[in-house]
N, C-alpha and C positions, 0 to 999 in steps of 0.2 A: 030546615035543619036536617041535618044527616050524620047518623051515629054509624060509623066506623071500626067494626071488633077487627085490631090485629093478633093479637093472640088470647088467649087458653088455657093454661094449664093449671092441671089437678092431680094432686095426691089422694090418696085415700083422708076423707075429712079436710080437702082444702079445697077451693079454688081459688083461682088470681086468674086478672081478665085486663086487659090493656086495650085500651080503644082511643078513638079521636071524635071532635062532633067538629062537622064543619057547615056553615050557612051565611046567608047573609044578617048582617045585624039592620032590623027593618022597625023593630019594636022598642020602647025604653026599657031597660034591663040595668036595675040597680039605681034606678035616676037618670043613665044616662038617654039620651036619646036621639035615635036612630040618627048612626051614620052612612048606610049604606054598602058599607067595608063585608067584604067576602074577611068572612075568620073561620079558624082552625085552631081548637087548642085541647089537648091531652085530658085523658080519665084514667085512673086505676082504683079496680076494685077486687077485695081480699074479703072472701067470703067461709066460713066455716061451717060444717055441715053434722048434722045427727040423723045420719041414716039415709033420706034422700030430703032432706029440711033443711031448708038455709036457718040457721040459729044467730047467726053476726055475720056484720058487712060493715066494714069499711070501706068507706069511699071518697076519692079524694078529684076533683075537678082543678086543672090549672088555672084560677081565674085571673092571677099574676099577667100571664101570657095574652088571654083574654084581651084584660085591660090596657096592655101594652099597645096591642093591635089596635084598637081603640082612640090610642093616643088620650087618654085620661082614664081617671079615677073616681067611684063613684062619691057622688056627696059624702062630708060626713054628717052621723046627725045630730 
């Protein structure tokens, strides 16, 4: 697995951070299990700050995308 930062940017009391994780899928992840598929699929995280303290993070993984590559959907339960 391999985490990706393309960008960065911060305001005074903000950051935001856009990345990619890309690897092979070798392990079960969600139920599913191991296809072998080289995947790639998007992060963005919104972090606010007090002083030099992350206080909140939001974070958001595309596992839509994920799963697509995938070609299925994890069990339901």
């Amino acid at each position: 697995m391999r985490i990706t930062v393309h960008d960065m940017l911060q305001e005074p009391g903000r950051i935001a951070v856009r990345a990619e994780i890309t690897g092979t899928h070798r392990g079960e992840i969600f139920g599913i299990a191991p296809t072998g598929k080289h995947v790639s699929f998007r992060l963005h995280e919104f972090h606010t700050l007090d002083g030099e303290r992350i206080t909140t993070t939001w974070h958001m993984e595309d596992w839509f995308g994920l799963f697509l590559q995938l070609g299925q959907f994890p069990p339901q339960a």
